[in-house]
DRENDO-213243 format. One record per residue: x, y, z of N, C-alpha, C, CB in turn; residue number from 1; residue in one letter. Coordinates in nm, 3 decimals. Glycine has a CB too. Example, Ala and Ser with C-alpha at 12.3 -4.5 7.8 and 13.67 -1.06 7.14 Angstrom:
+---------+---------+---------+---------+---------+---------+---------+---------+---------+---------+---------+---------+-----+-----+
|     n_X |     n_Y |     n_Z |    ca_X |    ca_Y |    ca_Z |     c_X |     c_Y |     c_Z |    cb_X |    cb_Y |    cb_Z |   n | res |
+---------+---------+---------+---------+---------+---------+---------+---------+---------+---------+---------+---------+-----+-----+
|   1.319 |  -0.569 |   0.780 |   1.230 |  -0.450 |   0.780 |   1.320 |  -0.330 |   0.780 |   1.131 |  -0.447 |   0.905 |   1 |   a |
|   1.285 |  -0.225 |   0.708 |   1.367 |  -0.106 |   0.714 |   1.290 |   0.003 |   0.787 |   1.408 |  -0.060 |   0.572 |   2 |   s |
+---------+---------+---------+---------+---------+---------+---------+---------+---------+---------+---------+---------+-----+-----+
END
This chain:
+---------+---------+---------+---------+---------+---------+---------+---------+---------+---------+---------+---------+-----+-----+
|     n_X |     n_Y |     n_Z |    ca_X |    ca_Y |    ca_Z |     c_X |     c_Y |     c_Z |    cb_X |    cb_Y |    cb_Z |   n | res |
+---------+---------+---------+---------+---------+---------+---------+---------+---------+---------+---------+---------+-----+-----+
|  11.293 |   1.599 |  11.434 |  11.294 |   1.562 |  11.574 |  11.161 |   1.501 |  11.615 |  11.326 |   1.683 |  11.662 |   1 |   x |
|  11.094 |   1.587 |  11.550 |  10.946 |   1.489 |  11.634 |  10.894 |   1.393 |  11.532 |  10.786 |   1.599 |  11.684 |   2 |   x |
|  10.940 |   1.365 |  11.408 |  10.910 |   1.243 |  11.335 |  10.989 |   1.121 |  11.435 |  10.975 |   1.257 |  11.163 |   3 |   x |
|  11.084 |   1.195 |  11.488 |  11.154 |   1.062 |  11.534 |  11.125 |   0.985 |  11.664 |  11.288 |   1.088 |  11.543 |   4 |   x |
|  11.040 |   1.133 |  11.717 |  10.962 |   1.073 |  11.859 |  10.848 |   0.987 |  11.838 |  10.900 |   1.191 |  11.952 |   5 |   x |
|  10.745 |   1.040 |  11.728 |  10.663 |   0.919 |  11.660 |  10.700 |   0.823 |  11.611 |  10.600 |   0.940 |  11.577 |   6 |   x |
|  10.825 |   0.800 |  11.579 |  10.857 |   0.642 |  11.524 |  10.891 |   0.610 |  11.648 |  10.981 |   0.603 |  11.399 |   7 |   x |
|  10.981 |   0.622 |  11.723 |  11.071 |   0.602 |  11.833 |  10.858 |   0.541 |  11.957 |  11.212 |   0.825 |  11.886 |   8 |   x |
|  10.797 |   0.597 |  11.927 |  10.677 |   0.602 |  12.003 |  10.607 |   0.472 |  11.952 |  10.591 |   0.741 |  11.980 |   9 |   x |
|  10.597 |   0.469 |  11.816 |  10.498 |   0.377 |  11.787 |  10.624 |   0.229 |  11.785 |  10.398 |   0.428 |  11.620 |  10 |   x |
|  10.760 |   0.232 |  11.796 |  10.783 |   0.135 |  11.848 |  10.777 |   0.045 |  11.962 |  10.837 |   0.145 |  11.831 |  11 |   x |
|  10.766 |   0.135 |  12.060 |  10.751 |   0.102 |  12.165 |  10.637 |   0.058 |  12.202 |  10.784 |   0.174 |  12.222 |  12 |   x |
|  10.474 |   0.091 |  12.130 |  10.401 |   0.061 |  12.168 |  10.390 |  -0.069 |  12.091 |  10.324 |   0.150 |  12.179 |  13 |   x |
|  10.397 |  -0.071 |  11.990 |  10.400 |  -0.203 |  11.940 |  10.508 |  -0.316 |  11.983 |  10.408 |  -0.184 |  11.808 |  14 |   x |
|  10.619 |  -0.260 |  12.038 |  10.701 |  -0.388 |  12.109 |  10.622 |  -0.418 |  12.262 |  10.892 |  -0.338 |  12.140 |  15 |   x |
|  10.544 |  -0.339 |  12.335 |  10.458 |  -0.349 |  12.464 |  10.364 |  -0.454 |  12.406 |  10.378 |  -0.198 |  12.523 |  16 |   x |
|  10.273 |  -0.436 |  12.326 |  10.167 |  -0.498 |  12.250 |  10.223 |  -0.679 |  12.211 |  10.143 |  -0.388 |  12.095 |  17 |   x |
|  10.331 |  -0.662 |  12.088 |  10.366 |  -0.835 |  12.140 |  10.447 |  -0.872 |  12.274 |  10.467 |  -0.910 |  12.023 |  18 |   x |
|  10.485 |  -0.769 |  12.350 |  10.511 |  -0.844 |  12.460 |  10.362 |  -0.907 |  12.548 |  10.604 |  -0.746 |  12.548 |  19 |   x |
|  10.261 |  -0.805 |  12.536 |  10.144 |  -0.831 |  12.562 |  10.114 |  -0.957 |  12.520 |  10.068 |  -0.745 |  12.518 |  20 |   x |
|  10.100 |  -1.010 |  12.380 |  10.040 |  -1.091 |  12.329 |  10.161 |  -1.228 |  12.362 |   9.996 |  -1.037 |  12.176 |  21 |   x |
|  10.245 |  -1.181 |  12.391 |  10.345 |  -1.347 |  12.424 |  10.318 |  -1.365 |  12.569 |  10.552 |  -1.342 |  12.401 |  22 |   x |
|  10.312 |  -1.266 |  12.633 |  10.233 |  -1.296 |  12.767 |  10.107 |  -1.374 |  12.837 |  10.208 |  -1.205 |  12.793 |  23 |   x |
|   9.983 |  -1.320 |  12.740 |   9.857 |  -1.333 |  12.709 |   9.836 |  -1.477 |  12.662 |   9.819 |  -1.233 |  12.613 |  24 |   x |
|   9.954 |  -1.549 |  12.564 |   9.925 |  -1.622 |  12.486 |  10.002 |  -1.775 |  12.619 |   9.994 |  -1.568 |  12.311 |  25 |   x |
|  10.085 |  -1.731 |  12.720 |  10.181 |  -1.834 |  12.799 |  10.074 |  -1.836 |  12.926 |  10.369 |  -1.771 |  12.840 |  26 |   x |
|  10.003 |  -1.733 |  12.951 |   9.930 |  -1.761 |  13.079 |   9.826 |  -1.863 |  13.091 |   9.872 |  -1.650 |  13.120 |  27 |   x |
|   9.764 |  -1.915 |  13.241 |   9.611 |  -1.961 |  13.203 |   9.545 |  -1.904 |  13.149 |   9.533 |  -1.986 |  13.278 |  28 |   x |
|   9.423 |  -1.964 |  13.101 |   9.294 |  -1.870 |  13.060 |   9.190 |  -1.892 |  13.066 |   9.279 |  -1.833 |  12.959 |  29 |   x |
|   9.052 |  -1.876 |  13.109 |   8.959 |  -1.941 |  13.116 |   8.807 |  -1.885 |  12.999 |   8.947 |  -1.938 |  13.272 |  30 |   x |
|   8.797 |  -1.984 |  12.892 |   8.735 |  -1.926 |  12.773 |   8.613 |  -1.992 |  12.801 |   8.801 |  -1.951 |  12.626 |  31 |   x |
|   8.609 |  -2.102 |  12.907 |   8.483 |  -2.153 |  12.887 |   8.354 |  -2.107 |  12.837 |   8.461 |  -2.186 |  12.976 |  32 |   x |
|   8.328 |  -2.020 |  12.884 |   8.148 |  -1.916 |  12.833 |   8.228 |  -1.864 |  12.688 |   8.076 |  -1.710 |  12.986 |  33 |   x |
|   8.320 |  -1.871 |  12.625 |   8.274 |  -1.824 |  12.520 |   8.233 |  -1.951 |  12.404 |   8.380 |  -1.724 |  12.478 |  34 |   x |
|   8.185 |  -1.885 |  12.276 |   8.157 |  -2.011 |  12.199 |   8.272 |  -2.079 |  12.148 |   8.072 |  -1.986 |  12.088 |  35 |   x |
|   8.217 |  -2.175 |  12.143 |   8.342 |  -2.281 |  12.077 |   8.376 |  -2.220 |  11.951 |   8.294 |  -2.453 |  12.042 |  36 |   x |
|   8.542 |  -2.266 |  11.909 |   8.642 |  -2.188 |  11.833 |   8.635 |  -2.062 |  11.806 |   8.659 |  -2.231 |  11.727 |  37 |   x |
|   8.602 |  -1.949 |  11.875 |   8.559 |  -1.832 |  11.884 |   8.693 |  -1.772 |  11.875 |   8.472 |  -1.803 |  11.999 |  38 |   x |
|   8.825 |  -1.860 |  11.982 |   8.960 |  -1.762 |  12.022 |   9.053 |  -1.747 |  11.819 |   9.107 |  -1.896 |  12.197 |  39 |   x |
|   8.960 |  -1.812 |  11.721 |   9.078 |  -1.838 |  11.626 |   9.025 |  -1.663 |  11.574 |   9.069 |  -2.014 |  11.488 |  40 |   x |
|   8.936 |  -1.619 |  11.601 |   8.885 |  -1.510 |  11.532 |   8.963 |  -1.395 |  11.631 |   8.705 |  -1.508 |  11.522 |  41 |   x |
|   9.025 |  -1.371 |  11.752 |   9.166 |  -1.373 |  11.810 |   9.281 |  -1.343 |  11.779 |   9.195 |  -1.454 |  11.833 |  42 |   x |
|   9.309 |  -1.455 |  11.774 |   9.405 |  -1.539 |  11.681 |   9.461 |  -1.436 |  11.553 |   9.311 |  -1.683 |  11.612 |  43 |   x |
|   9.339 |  -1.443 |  11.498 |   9.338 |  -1.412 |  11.326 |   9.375 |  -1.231 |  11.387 |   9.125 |  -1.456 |  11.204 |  44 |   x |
|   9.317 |  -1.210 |  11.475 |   9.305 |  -1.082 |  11.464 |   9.430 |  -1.000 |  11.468 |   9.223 |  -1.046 |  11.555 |  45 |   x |
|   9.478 |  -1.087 |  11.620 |   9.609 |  -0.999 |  11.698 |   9.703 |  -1.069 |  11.624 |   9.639 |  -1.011 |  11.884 |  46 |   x |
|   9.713 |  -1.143 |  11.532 |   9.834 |  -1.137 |  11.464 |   9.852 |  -1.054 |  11.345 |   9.864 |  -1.255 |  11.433 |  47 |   x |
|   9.708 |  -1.041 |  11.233 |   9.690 |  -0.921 |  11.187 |   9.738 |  -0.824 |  11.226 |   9.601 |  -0.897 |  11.185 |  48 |   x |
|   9.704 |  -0.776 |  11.329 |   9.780 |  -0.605 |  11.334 |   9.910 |  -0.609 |  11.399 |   9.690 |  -0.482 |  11.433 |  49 |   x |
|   9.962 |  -0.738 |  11.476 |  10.095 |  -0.717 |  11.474 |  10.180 |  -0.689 |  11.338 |  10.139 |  -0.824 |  11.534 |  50 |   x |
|  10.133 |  -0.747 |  11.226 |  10.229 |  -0.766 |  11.096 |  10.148 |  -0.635 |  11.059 |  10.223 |  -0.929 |  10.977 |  51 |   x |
|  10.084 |  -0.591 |  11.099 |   9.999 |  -0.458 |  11.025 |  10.053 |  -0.331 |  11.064 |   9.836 |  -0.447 |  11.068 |  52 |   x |
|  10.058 |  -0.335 |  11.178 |  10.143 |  -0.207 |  11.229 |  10.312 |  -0.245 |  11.266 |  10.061 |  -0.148 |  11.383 |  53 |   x |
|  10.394 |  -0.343 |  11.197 |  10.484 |  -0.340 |  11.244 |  10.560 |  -0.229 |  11.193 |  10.525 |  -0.446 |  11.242 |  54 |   x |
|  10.717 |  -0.154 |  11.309 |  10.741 |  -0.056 |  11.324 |  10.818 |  -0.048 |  11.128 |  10.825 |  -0.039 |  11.483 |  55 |   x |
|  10.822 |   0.004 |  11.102 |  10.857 |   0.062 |  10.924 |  10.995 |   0.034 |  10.908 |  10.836 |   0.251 |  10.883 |  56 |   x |
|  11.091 |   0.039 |  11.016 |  11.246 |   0.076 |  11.030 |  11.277 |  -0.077 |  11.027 |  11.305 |   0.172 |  11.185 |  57 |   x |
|  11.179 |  -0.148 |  11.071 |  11.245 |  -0.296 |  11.107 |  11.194 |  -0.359 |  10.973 |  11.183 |  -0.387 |  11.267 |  58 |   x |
|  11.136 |  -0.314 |  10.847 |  11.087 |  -0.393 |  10.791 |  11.200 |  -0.448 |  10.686 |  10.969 |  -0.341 |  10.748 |  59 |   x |
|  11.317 |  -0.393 |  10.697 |  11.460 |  -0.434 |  10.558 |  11.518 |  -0.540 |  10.653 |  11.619 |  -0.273 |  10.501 |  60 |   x |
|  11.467 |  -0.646 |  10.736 |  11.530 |  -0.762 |  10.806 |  11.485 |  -0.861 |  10.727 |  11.496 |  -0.785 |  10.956 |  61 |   x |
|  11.618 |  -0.983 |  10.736 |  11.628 |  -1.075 |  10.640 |  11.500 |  -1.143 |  10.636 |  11.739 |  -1.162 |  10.659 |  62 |   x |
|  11.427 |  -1.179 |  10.732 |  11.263 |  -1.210 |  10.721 |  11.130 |  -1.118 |  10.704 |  11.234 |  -1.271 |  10.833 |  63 |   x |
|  11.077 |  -1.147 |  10.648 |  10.975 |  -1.088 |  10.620 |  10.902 |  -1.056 |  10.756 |  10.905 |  -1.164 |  10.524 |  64 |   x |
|  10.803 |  -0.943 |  10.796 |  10.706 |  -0.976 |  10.908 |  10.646 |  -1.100 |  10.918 |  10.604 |  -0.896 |  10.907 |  65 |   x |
|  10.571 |  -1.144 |  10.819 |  10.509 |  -1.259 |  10.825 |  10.554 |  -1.382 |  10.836 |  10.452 |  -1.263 |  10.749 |  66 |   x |
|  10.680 |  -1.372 |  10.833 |  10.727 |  -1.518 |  10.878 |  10.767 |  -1.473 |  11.035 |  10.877 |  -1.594 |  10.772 |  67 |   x |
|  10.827 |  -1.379 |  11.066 |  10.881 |  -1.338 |  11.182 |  10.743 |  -1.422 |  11.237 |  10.915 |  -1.159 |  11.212 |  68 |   x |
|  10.602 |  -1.342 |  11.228 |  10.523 |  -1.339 |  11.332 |  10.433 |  -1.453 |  11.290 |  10.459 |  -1.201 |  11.360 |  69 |   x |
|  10.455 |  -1.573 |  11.222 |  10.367 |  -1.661 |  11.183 |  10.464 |  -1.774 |  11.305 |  10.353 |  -1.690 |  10.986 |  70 |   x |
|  10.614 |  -1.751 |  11.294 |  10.687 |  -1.816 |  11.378 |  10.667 |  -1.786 |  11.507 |  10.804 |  -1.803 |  11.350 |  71 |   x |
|  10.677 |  -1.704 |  11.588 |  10.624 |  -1.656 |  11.688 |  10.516 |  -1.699 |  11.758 |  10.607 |  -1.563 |  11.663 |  72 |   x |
|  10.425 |  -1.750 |  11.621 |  10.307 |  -1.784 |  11.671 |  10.293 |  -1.911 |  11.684 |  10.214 |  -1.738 |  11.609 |  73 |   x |
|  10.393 |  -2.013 |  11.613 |  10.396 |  -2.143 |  11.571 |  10.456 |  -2.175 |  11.720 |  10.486 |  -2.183 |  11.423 |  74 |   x |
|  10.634 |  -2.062 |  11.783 |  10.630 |  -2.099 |  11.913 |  10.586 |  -2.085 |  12.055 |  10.693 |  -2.099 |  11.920 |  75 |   x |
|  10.517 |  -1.921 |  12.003 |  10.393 |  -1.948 |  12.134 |  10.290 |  -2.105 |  12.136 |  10.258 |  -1.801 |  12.110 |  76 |   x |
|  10.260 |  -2.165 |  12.057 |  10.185 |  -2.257 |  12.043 |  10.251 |  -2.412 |  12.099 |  10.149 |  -2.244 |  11.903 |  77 |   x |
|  10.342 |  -2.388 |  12.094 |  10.413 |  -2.532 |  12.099 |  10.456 |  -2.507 |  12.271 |  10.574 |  -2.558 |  11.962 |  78 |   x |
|  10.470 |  -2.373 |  12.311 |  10.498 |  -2.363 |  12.462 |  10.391 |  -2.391 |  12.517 |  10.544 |  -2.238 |  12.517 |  79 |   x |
|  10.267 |  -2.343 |  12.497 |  10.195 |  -2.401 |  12.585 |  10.128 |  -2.511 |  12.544 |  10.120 |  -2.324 |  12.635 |  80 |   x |
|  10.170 |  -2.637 |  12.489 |  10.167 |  -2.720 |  12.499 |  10.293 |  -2.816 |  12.584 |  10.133 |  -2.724 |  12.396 |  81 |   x |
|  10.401 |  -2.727 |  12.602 |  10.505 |  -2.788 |  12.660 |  10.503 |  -2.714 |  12.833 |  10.653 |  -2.755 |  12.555 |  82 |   x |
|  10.454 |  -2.617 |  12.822 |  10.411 |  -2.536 |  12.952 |  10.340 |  -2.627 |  13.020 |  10.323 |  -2.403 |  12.932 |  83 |   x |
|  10.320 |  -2.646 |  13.162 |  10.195 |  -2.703 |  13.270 |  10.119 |  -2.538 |  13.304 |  10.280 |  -2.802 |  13.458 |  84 |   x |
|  10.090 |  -2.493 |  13.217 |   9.987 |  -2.402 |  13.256 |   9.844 |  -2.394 |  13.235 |  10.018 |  -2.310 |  13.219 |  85 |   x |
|   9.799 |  -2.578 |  13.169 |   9.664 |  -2.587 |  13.156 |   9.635 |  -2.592 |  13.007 |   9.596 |  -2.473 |  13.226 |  86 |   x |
|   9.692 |  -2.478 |  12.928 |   9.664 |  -2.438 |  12.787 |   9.714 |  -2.552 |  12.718 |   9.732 |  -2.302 |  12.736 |  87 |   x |
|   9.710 |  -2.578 |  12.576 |   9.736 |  -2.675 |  12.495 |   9.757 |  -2.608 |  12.329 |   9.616 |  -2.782 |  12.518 |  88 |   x |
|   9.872 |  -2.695 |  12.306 |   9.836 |  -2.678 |  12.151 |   9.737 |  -2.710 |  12.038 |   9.909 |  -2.716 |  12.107 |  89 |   x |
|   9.735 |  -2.610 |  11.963 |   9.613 |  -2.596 |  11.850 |   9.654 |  -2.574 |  11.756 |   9.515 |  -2.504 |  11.856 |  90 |   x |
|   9.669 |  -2.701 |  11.661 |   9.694 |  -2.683 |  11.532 |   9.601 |  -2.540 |  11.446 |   9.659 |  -2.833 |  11.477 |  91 |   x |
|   9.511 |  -2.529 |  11.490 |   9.419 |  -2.448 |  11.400 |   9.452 |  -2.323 |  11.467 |   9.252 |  -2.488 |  11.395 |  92 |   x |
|   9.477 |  -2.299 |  11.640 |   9.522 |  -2.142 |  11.672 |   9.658 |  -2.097 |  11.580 |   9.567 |  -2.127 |  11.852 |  93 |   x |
|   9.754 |  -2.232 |  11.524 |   9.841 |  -2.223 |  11.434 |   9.841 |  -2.112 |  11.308 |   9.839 |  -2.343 |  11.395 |  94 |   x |
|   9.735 |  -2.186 |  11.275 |   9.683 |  -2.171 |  11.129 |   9.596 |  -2.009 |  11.161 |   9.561 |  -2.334 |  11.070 |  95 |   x |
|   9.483 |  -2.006 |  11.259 |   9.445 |  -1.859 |  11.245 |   9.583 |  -1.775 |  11.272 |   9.319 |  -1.815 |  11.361 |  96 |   x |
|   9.663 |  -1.813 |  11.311 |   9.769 |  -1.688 |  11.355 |   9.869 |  -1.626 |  11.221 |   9.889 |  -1.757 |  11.487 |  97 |   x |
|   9.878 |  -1.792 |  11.093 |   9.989 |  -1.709 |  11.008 |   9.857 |  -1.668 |  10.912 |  10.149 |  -1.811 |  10.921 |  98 |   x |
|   9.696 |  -1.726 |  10.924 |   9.629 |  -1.677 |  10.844 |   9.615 |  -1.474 |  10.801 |   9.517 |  -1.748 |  10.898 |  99 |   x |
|   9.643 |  -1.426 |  10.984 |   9.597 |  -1.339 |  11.032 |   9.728 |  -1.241 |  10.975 |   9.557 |  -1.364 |  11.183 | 100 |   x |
|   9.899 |  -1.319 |  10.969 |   9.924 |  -1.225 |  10.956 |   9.995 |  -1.234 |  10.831 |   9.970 |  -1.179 |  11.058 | 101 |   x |
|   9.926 |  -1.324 |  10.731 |   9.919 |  -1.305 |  10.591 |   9.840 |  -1.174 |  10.563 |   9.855 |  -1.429 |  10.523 | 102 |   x |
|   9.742 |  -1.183 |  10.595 |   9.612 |  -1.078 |  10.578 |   9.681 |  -0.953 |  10.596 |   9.477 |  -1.094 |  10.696 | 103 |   x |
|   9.698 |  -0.954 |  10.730 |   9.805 |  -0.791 |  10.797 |   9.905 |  -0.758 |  10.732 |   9.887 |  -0.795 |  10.942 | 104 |   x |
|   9.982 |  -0.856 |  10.653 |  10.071 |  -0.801 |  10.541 |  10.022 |  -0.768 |  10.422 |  10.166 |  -0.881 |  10.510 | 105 |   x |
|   9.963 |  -0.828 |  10.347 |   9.843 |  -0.813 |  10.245 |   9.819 |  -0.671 |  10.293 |   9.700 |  -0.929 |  10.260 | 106 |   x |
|   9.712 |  -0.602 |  10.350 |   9.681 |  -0.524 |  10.375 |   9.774 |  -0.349 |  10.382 |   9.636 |  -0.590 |  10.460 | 107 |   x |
|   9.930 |  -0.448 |  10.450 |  10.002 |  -0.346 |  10.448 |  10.066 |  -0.320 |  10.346 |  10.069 |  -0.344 |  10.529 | 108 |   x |
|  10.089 |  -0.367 |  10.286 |  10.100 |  -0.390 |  10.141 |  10.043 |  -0.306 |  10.003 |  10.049 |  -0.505 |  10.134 | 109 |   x |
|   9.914 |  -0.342 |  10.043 |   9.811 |  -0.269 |   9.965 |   9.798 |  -0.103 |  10.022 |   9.660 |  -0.358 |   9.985 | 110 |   x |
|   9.821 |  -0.128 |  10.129 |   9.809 |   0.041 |  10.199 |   9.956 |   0.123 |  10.138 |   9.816 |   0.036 |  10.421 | 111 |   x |
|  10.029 |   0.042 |  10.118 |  10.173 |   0.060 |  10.090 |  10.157 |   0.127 |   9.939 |  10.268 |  -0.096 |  10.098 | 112 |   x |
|  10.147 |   0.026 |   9.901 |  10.126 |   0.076 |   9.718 |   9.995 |   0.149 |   9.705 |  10.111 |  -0.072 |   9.593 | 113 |   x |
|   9.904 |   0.189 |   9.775 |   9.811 |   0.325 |   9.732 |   9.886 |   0.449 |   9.760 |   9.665 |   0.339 |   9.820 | 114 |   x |
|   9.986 |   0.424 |   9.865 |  10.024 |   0.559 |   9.919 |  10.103 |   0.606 |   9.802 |  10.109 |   0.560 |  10.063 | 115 |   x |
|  10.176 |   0.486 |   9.747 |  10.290 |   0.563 |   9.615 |  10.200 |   0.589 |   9.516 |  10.429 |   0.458 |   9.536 | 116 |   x |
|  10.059 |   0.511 |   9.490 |  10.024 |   0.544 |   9.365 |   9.936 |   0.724 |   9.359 |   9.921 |   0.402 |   9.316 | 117 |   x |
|   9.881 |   0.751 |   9.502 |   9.879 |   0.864 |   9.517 |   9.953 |   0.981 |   9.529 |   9.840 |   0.858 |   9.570 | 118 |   x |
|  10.062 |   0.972 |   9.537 |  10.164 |   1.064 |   9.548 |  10.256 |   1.112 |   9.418 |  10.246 |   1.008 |   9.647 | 119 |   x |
+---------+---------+---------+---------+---------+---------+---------+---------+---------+---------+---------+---------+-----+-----+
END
């Protein structure tokens, strides 16, 4: 019962989280003061741990995380270039996003196969 409230839990927070980040990613934004190409390190990040923590139950779907969320990211990108909300497309926010969640699978991956090789 309470394994199932922790899965049932960490889905939810992680479906809040990319709703967050499809939100985050359609609004204005104003980056000016930061340094230039600074948002791909971002980018790289929050798509990382989307594919990093995605929920365990969803992972036997015909796509992999990483395409799920490399796509995701390919059409957040193309909306706000098709959006009038100021933002624009970035080939390279492209590229940090399936970079990020190559990595986040990689990672989960590797976290994956220590756990069996320890056990």
């Amino acid at each position: 019962m309470r394994e199932n409230t922790v899965i049932s839990l960490h889905k939810l927070i992680w479906a809040a989280y990319v709703l967050a980040l499809i939100v985050g990613s359609l609004i204005p934004v104003d980056i000016s003061g930061a340094p230039e190409q600074s948002d791909k390190a971002f980018h790289f990040l929050a798509y990382g741990l989307m594919v990093f923590f995605w929920p365990a139950g969803w992972k036997g779907l015909r796509l992999s995380p990483f395409w799920l969320a490399a796509g995701l990211g390919l059409l957040l990108e193309i909306a706000q270039g098709a959006l009038p909300t100021g933002r624009f497309m970035d080939v390279w926010d492209v590229a940090a996003n399936a970079l990020g969640a190559g990595v986040g699978a990689a990672v989960a991956l590797l976290r994956f196969k220590y756990a069996e090789w320890s056990a």
